[in-house]
Structures are given as structure tokens and as C-alpha cells.
N, C-alpha and C positions, 0 to 999 in steps of 0.2 A: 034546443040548446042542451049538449051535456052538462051533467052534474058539473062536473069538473071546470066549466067553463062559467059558470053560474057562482062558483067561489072564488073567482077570481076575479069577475067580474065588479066593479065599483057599483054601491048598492044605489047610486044616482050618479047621473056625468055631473050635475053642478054640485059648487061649493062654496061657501062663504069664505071670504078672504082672511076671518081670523083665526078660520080650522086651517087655515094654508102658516099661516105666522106658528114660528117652530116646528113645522115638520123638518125631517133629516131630508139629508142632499145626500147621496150614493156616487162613489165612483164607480168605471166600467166593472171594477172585479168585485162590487156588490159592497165593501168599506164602506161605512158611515165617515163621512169627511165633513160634515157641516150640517146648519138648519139654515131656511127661509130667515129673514128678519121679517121682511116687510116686502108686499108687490106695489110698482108704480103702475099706475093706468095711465093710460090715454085718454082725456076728460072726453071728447066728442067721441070717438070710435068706441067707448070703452073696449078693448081691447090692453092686456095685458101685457107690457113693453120688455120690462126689465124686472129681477128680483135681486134685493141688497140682502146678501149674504154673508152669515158667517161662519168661517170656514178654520179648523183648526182650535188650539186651544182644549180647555177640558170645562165641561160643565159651562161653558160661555166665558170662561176668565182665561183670559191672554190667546182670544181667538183674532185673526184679523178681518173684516168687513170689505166685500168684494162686491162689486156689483154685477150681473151676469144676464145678458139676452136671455130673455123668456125662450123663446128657441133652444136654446141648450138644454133644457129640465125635460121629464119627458115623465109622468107618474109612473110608477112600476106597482103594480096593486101584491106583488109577492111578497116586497119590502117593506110595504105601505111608507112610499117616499120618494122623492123622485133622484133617477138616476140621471147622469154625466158623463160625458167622458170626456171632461174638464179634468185637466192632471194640477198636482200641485205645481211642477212645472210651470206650466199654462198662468194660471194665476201668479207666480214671481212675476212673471214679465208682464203681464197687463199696466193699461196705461196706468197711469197714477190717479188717472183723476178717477175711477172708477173705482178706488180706494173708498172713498168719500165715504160718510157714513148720512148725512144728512140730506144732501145738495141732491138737486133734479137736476139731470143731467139735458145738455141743452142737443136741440137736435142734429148737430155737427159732432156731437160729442155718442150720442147713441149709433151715430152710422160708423166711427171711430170706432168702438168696443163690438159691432157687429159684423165688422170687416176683419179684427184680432182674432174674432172667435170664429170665422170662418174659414182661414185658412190652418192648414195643418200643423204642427207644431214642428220645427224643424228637428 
């Protein structure tokens, strides 16, 4: 492995979920646009669904809470944070219920916000 590839590299692939809680969310052009709140798992799979976001605002006051497919994030170890190319766009139009800040979303409602985030933004 080069040097160069060894500094970029994350010094383990796993992570504890509360070293995930406030990391920065990156849009495509590298912008800091938000942090993680909190990941929902999936109890039996464990497997990691969705993460409720907040996005905008300053210092976390007058930010709004989005909720966003695990699919969308993607870690970028240059940033240390993971990037999107979720636009602010993108997020106005998402459903409403993916606003939420507290609610687990029901599984009619995760295929909903994964079928939004999966097509292109017109």
C-alpha cells in the first residue's frame, strides 16, 4: 500500500454509533451543509436504514431535521464526514413525513423516501 493511501485510509472500517452522532454531511462541491443526529437500525438485520439529519441553520439553532437513506451518505476520509449529493433543492421537496424529528418511520414510508432519493432531481 502507498504512503498516500494509508493516510487516507480510515484507521478501522468500524465505528461506534455515537462517533457517527454530529459528524458533518458534505454536499457534492465539498460544503459542510449539516451533521448526523442520530442512525436508525434495523433490530434483526442490524443493518443501518436511514440517518435523521440536520441540515442548515448555524451551530444547530434554526437548522431543519430531514431524514435521509443510509444509501445517500457515502464517508469521504479527506473531509472526515460523509458526503451527498443531496441538494438543498432535494430536501424542500421531500415528503413531509421525513421531516419528523422523532418518529420511526414505518416501512411504506422508508420505501417512500427511497424511491424520492432515487430518482433525479428534475
Amino acid at each position: 500500500m502507498a504512503e498516500t493511501d494509508a493516510l487516507s485510509a480510515p484507521s478501522h472500517p468500524l465505528i461506534a454509533s455515537d462517533r457517527i452522532e454530529g459528524t458533518a454531511v458534505f454536499d457534492a462541491s465539498g460544503k459542510r451543509i449539516g451533521a448526523i443526529k442520530r442512525l436508525v437500525i434495523e433490530k434483526i438485520s442490524g443493518q443501518v436504514v436511514y440517518a435523521v439529519t440536520a441540515f442548515g441553520g448555524f451551530m444547530g439553532a434554526g437548522s431543519e431535521t430531514y431524514t435521509i437513506p443510509w444509501e445517500q451518505l457515502r464517508y469521504d476520509t479527506k473531509l472526515h464526514g460523509y458526503h451527498t449529493t443531496i441538494t438543498a433543492g432535494h430536501l424542500r421537496q421531500a415528503p413531509e413525513f421525513s421531516r419528523r424529528d422523532e418518529a420511526l418511520l414505518s416501512g411504506h414510508e422508508r420505501q417512500q423516501l427511497n424511491d424520492f432519493y432515487a430518482e433525479p432531481m428534475p
